[in-house]
C-alpha positions as CSV (number, residue, x, y, z in Angstrom):
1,X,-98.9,68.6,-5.8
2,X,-99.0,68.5,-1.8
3,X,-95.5,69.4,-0.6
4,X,-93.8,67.4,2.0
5,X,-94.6,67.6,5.6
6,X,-98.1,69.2,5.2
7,X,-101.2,67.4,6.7
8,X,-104.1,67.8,4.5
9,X,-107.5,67.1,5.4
10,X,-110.3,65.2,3.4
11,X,-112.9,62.9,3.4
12,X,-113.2,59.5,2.6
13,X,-116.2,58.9,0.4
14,X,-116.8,55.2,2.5
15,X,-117.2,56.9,5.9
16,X,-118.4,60.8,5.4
17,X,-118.7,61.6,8.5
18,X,-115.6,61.1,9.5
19,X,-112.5,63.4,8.9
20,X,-109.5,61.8,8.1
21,X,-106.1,63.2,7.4
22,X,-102.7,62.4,5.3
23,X,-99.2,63.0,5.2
24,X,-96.4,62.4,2.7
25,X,-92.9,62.4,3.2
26,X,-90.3,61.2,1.5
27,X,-93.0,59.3,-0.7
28,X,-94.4,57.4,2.5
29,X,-97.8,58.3,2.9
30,X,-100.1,57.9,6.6
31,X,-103.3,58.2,6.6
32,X,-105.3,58.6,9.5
33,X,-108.7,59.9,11.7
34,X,-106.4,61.1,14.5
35,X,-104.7,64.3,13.7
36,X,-102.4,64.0,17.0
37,X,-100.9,60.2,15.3
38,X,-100.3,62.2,12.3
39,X,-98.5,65.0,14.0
40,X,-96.4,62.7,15.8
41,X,-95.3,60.7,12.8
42,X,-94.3,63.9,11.3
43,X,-92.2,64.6,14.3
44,X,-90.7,61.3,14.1
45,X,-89.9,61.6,10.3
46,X,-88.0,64.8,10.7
47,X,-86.2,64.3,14.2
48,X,-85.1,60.3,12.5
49,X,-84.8,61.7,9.1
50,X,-81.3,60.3,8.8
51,X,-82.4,57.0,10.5
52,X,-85.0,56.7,7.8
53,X,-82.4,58.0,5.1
54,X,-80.5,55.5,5.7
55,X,-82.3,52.7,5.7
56,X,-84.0,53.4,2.6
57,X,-80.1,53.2,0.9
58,X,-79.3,49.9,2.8
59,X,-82.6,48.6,1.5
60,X,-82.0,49.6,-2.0
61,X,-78.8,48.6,-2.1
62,X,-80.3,44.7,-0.8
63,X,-83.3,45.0,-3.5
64,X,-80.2,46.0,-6.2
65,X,-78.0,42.7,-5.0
66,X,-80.6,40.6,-4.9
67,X,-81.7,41.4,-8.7
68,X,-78.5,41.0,-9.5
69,X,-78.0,37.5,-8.3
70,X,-81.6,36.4,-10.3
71,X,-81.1,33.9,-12.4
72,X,-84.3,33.8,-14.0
73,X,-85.2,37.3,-15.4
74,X,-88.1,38.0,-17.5
């Protein structure tokens, strides 16, 4: 399992001649050619972690409300 914050190369079987490289954290994942995008995002994700933190709760806690108010489960 890739731990968080580590950019992994690899190659995408479509386009082989082209390096491309990935990032997971907090189970979003970018993928990208340009390794400079991906070390900014990274930046980003850990200087706004609690930004990101908490949107993730507001966003559950709209998903959770709006289930809740379904009338027509299946």
């Amino acid at each position: 399992m890739i731990g968080d914050n580590q950019i992994v190369e690899y190659i995408n079987p479509c386009f082989p001649n082209k390096q491309m490289y990935k990032c997971t954290i907090g189970g979003d994942t970018l993928h990208s050619d340009d390794y400079v995008k991906i070390v900014e995002w990274v930046s980003n994700q850990i200087v706004y972690s609690d930004y990101y933190a908490e949107c993730k709760r507001l966003n559950n806690l709209a998903c959770e409300a709006f289930m809740n108010d379904v009338k027509y489960k299946d």
